[in-house]
N, C-alpha and C positions, 0 to 999 in steps of 0.2 A: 614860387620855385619849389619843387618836390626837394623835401630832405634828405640828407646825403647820411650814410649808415656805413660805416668801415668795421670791417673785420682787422683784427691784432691779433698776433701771439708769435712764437715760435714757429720755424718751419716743421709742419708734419704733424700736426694737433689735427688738422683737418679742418681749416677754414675754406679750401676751397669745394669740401663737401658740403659741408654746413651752408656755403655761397652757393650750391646747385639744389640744395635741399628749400632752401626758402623761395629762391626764385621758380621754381617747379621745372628745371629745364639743365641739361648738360652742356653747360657755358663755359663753364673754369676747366682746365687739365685737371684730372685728380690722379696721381700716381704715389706708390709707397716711398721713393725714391727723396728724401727731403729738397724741398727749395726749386720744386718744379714750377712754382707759381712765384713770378719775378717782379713784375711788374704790376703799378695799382691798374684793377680792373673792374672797370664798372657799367653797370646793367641796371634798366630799369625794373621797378617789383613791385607786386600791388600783394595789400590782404587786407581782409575783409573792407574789401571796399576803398582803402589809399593805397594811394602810389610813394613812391620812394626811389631814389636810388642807393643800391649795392656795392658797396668796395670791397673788392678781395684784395689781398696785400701782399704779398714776397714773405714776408716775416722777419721777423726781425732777432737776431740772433749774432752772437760772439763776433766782431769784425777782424779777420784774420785774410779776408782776400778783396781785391776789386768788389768781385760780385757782393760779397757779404755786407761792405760798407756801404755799396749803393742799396742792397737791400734797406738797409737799415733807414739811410735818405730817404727812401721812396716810403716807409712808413709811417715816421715823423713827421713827413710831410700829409700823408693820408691822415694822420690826425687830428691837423691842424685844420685840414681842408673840413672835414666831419663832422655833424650835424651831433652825431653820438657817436657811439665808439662798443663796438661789442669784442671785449677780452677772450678769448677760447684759449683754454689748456686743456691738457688732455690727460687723463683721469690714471690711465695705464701705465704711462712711461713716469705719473709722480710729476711733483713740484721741483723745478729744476732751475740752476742760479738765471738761465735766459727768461723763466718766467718771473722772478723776483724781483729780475731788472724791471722787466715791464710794467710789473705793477706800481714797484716805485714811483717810474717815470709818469706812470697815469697820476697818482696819487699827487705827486707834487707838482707838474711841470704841468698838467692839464686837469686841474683840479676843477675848473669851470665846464668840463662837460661832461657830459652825461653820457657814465660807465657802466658795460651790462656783464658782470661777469658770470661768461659760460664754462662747466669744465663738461669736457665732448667725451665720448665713448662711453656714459654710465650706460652699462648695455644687462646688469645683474643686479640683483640683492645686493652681493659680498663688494661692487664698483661703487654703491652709492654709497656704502658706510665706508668707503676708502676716500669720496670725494669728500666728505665731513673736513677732512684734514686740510682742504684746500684753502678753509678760513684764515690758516696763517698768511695771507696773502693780506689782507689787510681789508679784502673787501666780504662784508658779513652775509651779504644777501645773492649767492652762487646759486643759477640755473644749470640744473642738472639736467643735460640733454645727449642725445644721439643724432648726431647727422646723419647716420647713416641709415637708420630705423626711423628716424622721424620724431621719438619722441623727448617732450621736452619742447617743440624748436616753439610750437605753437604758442605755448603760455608765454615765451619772451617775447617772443613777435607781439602779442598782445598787448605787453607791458610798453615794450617800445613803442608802439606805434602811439600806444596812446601819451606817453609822455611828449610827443614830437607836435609841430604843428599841422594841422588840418592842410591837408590838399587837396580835397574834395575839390571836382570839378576840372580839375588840371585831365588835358588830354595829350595822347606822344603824336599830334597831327603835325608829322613830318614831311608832306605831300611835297613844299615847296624846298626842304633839303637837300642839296647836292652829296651823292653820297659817293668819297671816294675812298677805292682801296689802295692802300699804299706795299705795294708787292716787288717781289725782288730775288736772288739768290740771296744767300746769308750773306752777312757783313758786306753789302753794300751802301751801307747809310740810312737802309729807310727808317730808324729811330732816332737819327738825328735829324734827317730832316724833317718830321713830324715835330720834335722840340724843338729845330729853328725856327717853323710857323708859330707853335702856339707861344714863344717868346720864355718856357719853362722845360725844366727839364722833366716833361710829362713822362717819360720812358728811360729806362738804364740806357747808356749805351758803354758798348765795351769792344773792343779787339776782337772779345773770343767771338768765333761764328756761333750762330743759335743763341746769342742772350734773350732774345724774346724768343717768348713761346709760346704763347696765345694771340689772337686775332684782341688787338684793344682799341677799342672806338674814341673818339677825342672830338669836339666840335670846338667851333670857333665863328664869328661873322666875319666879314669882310663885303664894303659897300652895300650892305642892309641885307644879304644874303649868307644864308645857315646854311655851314657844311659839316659835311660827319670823315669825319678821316677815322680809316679800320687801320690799322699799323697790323701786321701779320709777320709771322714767324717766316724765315725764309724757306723758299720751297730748294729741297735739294733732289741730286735723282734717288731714286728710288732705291738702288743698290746701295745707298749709301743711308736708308734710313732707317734705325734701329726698331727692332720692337718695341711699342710704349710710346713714349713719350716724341723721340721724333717723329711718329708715324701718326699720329691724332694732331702733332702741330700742321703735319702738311695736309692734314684735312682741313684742320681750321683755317685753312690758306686758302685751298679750294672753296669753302661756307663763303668766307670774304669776299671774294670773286664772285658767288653768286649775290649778295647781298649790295653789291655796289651798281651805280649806273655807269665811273668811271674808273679802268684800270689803271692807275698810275704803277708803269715799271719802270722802275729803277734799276741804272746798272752802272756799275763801275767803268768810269769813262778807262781806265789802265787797261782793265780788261778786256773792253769793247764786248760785241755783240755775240755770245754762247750761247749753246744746244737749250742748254737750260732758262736761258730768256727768251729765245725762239718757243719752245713748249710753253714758258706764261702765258706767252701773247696770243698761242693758239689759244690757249684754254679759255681768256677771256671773249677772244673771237667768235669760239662756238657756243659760250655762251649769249654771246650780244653782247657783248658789251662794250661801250665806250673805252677806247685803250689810248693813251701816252704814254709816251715813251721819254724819259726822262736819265739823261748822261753826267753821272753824279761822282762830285771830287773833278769837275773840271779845274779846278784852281791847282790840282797838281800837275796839270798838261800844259808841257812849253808848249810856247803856240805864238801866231803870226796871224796877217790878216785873213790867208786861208784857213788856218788850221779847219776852224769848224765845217767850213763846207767841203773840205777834203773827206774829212771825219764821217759827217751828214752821209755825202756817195758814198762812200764804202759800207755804213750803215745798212744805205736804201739797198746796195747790189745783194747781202746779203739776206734781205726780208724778204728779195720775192714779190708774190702777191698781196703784201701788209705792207705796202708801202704809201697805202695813205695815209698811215698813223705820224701826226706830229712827233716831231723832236724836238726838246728843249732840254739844253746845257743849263746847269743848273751846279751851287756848290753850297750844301749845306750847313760847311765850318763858313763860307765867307757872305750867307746869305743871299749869292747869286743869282737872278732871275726864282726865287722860291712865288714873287706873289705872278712872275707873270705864270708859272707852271701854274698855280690853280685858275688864273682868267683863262689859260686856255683848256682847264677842267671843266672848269666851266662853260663857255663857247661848246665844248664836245658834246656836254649835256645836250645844252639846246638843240644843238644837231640832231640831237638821237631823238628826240621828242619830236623834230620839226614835220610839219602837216603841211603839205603842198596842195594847191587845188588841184583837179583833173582838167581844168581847162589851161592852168600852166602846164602840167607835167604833156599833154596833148600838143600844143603847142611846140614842146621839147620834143616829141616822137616828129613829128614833122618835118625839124630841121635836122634832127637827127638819119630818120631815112635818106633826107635828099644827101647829107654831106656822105652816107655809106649805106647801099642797096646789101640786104644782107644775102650772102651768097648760101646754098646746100649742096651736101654732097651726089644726092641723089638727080642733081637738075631740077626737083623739083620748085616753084616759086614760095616763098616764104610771104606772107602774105601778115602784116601786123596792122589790124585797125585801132584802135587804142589802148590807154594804158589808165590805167588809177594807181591811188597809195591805199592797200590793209592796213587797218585799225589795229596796231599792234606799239611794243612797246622799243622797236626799234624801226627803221624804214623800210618798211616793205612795198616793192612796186608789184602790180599782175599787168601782166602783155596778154591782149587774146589776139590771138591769132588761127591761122586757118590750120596747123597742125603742127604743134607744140616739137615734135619728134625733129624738126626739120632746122630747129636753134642750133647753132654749134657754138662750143663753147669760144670761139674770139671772137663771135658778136656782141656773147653775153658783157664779154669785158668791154668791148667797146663802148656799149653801154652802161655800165655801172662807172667808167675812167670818163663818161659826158656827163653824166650824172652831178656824180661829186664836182665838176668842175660847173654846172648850171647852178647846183642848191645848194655849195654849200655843207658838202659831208663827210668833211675830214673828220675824223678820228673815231668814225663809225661802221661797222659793219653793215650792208645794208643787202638785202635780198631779192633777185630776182625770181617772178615765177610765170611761168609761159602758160597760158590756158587756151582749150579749144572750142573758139566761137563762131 
């Protein structure tokens, strides 16, 4: 197992610089604004040669609100989980009672692991004989670094790696990983229900809209099968997203979307079906992707033996043409249907991967012409002698026929609505193309 490396301190020292400066890549939100970074988030890292996993942290700091206490949970807890523990204070704003706490708390309560204390922004001469002073912390031996110039990080990266165990040979052959993203408006649940799954509260959750705000990866098995759940900050519209911070999180919503096979949205059953969960589902549609649709907080809806298939139709009437995509009622306070939501995350995968013969899919054009002769507008005959599946990462069929121009689009449907109902292809997007043979 690659070893687990947490970053600590205070909010605003710059741990989530310091977490994009090692991993070589722009992963964590970095903004001036304290306490941008909420949640433990982790990434794999390699140098010279091992790998590792990366914990960025919330920070931890004075608990005076919701947010700030779960902060602080969600650090202690990243401590505990950690292989080692790299300290960051920050050289300019001085030693402050939130770092004194910290240290204490390393010193006593976590005396058994191994502590790297960084003070971040030595960026001059005149910062590094100010970092001198940091020794009152209790820990004698302070790397003096820059996240944000780089320098410094490499000698502790050195030090650490080599105090840690070897993981030479470990590779991230994720091949066989179902990977889904858990996507949504804000304050729909998708961080609860990620913590109903993994049985921990991996994630803050809170009332306020926007508590997460980075895309955070979480895996787990289930029947010998490895899945990657991206938990993402909710997407809102656009008019409504600030400069900063909520405008990099709804990109990290969109990264997650392409990063997954499946899109799990989530939506507030109270609410039902908005503009803004219509756009998800486009978004993941044009990307290919695997989509369910998941109706979450059913446990706060009276209901009867119709309810859900009342629910369901007025769902479908409003989707349109995405009305293949499964639905599953789902309640992440009462743990609801949560493991069949991923069997049928699963099922979707396979969908999406699935590889037909041509002498099946052939077969299928045959009963399919006799049961509807495709009609044009031109009079002229439409002429289809076979079909095959493209080698692609979602279903792609090619029709050749005698002149592509002469398809109208309610055949198309015709076919792609026999399709999914011959192979099997619900909760995927799948593409038609007419060629001229």
């Amino acid at each position: 197992m690659k070893p687990l490396i947490a970053l600590v301190g205070r909010p605003n020292v710059g741990k989530s610089t310091l977490f994009n400066r090692i991993l070589r890549q722009k992963s964590a939100i970095v903004d001036s604004m304290p306490g941008v970074t909420r949640d433990r988030h982790i990434m794999p890292g390699e140098w010279q040669g091992k790998q590792f996993l990366l914990m960025d942290t919330g920070g931890y700091c004075s608990a005076n609100d919701v947010i700030s206490a779960s902060m602080i949970e969600q650090t202690l807890t990243a401590i505990r989980d950690a292989d080692c523990v790299i300290f960051v204070t920050d050289v300019r704003s001085g030693l402050t009672y939130d770092d004194l706490e910290i240290s204490k708390l390393l010193q006593r309560t976590f005396q058994h692991k191994q502590i790297f204390f960084a003070v971040n922004k030595v960026e001059s001469p005149q910062l590094t004989i100010d970092a001198e002073s940091f020794v009152s912390t209790g820990f004698t031996r302070p790397y003096f670094l820059s996240a944000k110039d780089g320098s410094g990080v490499a000698d502790m990266l050195d030090d650490i790696l080599e105090s840690l165990p070897s993981s030479e040979g470990l590779t991230d052959d994720d091949d066989s990983t179902v990977k889904l993203a858990v996507v949504g408006r804000p304050n729909v649940g998708k961080s609860s229900f990620v913590n109903a799954l993994l049985g921990v509260n991996r994630h803050i959750v809170s009332d306020i809209p926007g508590t997460t705000r980075d895309a955070i990866d979480s895996s787990f098995t289930r029947k010998k099968q490895e899945f990657l759940l991206i938990d993402t900050a909710g997407l809102r519209k656009r008019t409504k997203i600030d400069a900063g911070v909520e405008f990099y999180s709804s990109l990290r919503t969109e990264r997650a979307i392409e990063r997954c096979q499946v899109a799990m949205v989530l939506l507030d059953a109270r609410a039902g079906l908005e503009k803004q969960d219509l756009k998800i589902i486009n978004m993941a549609e044009e990307r290919k992707k695997g989509v369910l649709l998941l109706v979450n907080k059913w446990d706060l809806i009276e209901k009867d033996s119709k309810t859900s298939k009342l629910y369901e139709d007025n769902l479908r009437s409003h989707m349109g043409n995405l009305s293949w995509i499964p639905v599953v009622f789902v309640s992440a306070l009462t743990k609801k249907n949560l493991y069949r939501a991923i069997d049928t995350a699963e099922e979707i995968c396979r969908n999406r991967s699935r590889k037909i013969s041509t002498s099946a899919l052939n077969r299928f054009l045959e009963e399919a012409l006799a049961a509807k002769h495709p009609s044009t507008k031109s009079g002229r005959e439409l002429k289809i002698k076979y079909m095959t599946q493209i080698d692609s990462h979602w279903p792609v069929f090619a029709f050749f026929c005698n002149n592509p121009e002469l398809v109208q689009n309610n055949f198309r449907k015709f076919l792609e609505k026999k399709l999914r109902e011959e192979f099997s292809l619900d909760g995927v997007p799948i593409s038609l193309r007419f060629m001229e043979k």
